[in-house]
C-alpha positions in Angstrom: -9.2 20.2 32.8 -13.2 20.5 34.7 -12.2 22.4 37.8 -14.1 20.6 40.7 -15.2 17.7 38.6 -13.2 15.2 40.9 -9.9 12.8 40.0 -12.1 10.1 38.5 -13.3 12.3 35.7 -10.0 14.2 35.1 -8.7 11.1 34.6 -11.3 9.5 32.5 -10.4 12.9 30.4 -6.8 12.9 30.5 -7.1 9.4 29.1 -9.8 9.9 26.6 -7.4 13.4 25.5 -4.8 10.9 24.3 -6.7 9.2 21.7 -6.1 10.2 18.5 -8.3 13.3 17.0 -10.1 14.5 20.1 -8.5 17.2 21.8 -9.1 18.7 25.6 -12.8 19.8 24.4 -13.2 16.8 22.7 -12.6 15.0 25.4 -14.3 16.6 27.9 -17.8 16.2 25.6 -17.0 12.4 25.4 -16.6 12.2 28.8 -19.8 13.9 29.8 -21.5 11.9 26.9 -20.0 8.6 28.9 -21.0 9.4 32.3 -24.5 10.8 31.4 -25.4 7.3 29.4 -24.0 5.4 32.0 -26.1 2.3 31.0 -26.4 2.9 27.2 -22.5 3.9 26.8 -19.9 3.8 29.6 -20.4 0.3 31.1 -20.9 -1.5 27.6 -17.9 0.4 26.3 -16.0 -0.7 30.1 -17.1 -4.5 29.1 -16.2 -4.2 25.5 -12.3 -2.7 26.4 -11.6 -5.3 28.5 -12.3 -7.8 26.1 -10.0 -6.3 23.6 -7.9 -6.3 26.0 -7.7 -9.8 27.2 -8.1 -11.1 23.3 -7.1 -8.9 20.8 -2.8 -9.7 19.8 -0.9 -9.3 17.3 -0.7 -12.1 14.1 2.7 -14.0 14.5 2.8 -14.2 11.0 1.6 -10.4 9.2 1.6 -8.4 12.6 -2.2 -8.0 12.0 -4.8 -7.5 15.1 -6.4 -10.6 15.3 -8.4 -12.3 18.5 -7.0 -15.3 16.8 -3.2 -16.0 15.6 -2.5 -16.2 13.0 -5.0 -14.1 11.9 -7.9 -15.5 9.4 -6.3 -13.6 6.6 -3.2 -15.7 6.9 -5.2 -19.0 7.8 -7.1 -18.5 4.7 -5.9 -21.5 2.1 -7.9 -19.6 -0.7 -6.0 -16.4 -0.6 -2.8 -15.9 -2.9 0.0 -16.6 -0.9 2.8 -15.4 -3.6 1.6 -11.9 -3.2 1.8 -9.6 -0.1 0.9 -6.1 0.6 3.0 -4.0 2.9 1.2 -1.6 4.6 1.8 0.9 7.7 -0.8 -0.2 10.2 -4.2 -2.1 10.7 -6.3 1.0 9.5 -5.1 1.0 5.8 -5.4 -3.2 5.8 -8.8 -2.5 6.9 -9.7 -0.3 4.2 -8.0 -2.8 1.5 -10.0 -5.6 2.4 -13.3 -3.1 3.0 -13.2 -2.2 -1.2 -12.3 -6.7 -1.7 -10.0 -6.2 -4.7 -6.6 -7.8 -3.1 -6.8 -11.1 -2.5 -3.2 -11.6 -1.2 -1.9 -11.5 2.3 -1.0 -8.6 4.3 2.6 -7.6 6.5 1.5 -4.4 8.9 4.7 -3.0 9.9 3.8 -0.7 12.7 4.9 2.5 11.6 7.4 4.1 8.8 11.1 4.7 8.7 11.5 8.6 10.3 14.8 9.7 11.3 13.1 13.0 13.0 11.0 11.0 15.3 13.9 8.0 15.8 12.0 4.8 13.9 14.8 2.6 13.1 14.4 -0.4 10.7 14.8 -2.6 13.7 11.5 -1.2 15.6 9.5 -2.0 12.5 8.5 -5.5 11.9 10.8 -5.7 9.0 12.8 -9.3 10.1 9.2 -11.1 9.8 9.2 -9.5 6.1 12.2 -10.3 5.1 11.7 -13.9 6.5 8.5 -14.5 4.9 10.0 -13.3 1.3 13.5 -15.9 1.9 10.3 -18.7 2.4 10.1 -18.9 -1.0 6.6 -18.6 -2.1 6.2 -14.7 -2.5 6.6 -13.1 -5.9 5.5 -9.6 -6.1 5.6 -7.1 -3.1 3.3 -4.7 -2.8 4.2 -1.2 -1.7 0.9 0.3 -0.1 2.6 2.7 1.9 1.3 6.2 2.4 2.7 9.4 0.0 4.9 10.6 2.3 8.6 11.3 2.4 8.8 8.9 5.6 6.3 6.3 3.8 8.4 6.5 0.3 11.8 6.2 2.3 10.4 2.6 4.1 9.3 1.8 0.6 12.6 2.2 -1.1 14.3 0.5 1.9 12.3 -2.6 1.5 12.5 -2.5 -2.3 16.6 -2.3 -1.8 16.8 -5.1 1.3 14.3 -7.1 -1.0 17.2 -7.0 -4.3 19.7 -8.1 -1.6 17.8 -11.3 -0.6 15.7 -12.6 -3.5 16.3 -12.2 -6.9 13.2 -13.2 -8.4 10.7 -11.7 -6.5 9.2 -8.4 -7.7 8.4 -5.0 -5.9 5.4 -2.9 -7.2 3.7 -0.1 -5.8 0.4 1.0 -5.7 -1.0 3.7 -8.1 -0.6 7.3 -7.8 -2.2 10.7 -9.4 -5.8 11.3 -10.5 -8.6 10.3 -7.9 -11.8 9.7 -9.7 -13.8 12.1 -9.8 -11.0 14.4 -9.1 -10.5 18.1 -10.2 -7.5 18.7 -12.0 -7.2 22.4 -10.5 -7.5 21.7 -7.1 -4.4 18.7 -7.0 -1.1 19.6 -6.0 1.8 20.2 -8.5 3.3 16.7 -7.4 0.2 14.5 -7.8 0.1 15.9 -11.3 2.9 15.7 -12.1 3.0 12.2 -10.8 0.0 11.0 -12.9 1.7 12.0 -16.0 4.6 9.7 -15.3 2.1 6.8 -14.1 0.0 7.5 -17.3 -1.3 4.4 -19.2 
């Protein structure tokens, strides 16, 4: 990677070259940036990994990061426990609760159903769903899974395991088509096309 540099700082790049959106060059920048703001960057970034580390675990309940479990969106007596929103990971949980207009619980299931890349319903956190739906209190499911053929497929299999199990307890998704403040001419044929069947 930096001929020379030494095995510490290859490795500090190899490793930083694994995280999502930076590349070798990427990499190598944050690296330097790191080592040159030793003080100001590296050590506090050292200190605050290690707590994550040592705190941060998954929600026994939703699958959530938490430092606490369960997390304080399931320990939260004023949110609606007959609703819950199925989502992919943490990031798009994060960005429900960042615009505050779901005030149900959350299930993060850790990734999509992808035959190419060998996700099997099992490696998801589908048992804790389905458990949580047979406790009785959940009504309405919702499906805030991305637009994808892999994110549709999970949806529909939930939606079908869901029929099988509970009768009375309803599967939604979220809204797709028209962003605001979106240009009709620069959407794709399928986001169209999907707004006009989601038209109200």
């Amino acid at each position: 990677m930096a001929s020379g540099a030494g095995p510490e700082i290859e490795r500090l790049m190899a490793l930083l070259s694994k995280l999502p959106g930076l590349g070798p060059r990427s990499a190598r920048r944050a690296a330097l940036a790191l080592l040159k703001k030793r003080e100001q960057l590296l050590l506090p970034l050292t200190s605050a990994m290690q707590d994550a580390a040592d705190r941060v675990t998954s929600c026994h309940i939703c699958g959530a990061l938490s430092t606490q479990d369960p997390c304080a969106t399931c320990s939260d007596t004023a949110r609606d426990r007959t609703m819950i929103c199925v989502v992919e990971e943490d990031s798009a949980l994060w960005a429900m609760e960042r615009v505050g207009a779901f005030k149900g619980r959350y299930h993060v299931l850790g990734g999509l159903l992808s035959a190419l890349d060998g996700v099997r319903p099992e490696d998801l956190r589908l048992t804790g769903l389905m458990q949580r739906v047979l406790d009785g209190e959940v009504e309405e499911l919702i499906m805030a899974l991305p637009a994808t053929v892999e994110g549709q497929t999970t949806a529909h299999y939930i939606a079908d395991r869901v029929r099988h199990i509970a009768q009375g307890v309803q599967v939604t998704y979220l809204a797709r088509g028209v962003p605001v403040g979106g240009e009709l001419d620069w959407l794709d044929d399928g986001t169209i096309a999907h707004a006009f069947k989601s038209r109200r």
